[in-house]
N, C-alpha and C positions, 0 to 999 in steps of 0.2 A: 877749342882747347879748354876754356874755363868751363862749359857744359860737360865735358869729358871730366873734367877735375874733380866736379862737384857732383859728377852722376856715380865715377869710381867710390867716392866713401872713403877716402883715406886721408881724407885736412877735416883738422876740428879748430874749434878756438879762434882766433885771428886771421887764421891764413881760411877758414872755411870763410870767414867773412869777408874778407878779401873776395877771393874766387864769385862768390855769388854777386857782388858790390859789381863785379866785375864786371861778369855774365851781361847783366842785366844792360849798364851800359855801353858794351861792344854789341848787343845787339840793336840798342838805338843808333851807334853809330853805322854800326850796315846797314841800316833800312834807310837812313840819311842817306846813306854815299850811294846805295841803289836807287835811290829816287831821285838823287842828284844828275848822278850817270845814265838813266834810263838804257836802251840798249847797248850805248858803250860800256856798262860793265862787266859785258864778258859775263863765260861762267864761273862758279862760283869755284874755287880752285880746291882737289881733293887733298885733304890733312890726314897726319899719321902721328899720333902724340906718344905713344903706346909706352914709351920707354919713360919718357916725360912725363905723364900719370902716374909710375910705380911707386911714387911714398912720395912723403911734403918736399923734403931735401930735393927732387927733380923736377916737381913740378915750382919749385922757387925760384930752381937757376934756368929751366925754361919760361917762364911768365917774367923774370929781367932780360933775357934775350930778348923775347917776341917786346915785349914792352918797349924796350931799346929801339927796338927792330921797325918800332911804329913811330916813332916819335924821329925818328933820321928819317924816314920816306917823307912823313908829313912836311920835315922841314924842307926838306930836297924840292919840293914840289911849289912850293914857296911862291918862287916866280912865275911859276905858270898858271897863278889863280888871279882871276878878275875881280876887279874891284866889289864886285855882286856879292861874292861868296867868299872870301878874306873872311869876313866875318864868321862866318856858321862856322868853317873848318878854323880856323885860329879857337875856335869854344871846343871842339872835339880836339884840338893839340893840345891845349892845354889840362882838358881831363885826360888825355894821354902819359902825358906828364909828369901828372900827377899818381897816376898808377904807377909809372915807374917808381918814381920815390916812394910812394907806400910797401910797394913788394922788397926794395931795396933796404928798407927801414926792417921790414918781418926778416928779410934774412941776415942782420945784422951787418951791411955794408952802409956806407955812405950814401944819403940820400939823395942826394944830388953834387955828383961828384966832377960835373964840370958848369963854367961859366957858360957857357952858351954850348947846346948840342949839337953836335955834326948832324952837316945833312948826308944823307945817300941816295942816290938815285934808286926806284924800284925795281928797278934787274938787278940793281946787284942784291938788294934784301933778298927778294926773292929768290937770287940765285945762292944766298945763303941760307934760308930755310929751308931749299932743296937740298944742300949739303947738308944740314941739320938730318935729312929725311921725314920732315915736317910737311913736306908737301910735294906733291908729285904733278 
């Protein structure tokens, strides 16, 4: 999504700094969660942002979805991480997080708009950025 954003050319100013800021560490965090997961991670699931790239206004109210969208799985998952690794992933929630409230902030909504975040289980994210047409 954020390589799409930033290879498309159409965010300048804040939100291009953004997208890049962005880029950079979603891709630390997948080399994390793939090294983490070694073959349990499955393949890599194919994306469809197309409509979501077309000007800054779409690519703002998708990057607080998916943003959103990360930070509920992360928490959902909560219980199911060992004492081992609490740590690494609780540092990748939290810059999670924190991208939401930054993107939330460029599109002038509240930054963090609830006390504590819901969690979601990952079938249902997913099953919502399927609905999205975000991933297939």
């Amino acid at each position: 999504f954020y390589r799409g954003a930033v290879d498309a050319g159409r965010l300048d100013g804040d939100l291009r700094v953004f997208a890049e800021t962005v880029l950079r560490q979603e891709q630390a965090h997948a080399a994390f969660l793939v090294k983490r997961l070694g073959e349990r991670a499955g393949d890599r699931p194919r994306s469809e942002f197309g409509d979501a790239l077309r000007s800054p206004e779409t690519f703002r109210s998708a990057a607080i979805d998916l943003e959103e969208a990360a930070v509920a799985a992360y928490v959902g998952q909560g219980a199911n991480l060992t004492a081992g690794v609490i740590a690494p992933v609780a540092a990748l929630v939290s810059v999670e997080a924190r991208q939401a409230a930054w993107i939330r902030d460029l599109a002038g909504e509240n930054a963090a708009p609830n006390a504590a975040d819901p969690a979601r289980k990952p079938a249902q994210v997913l099953s919502d950025l399927r609905d999205k047409g975000w991933l297939r």
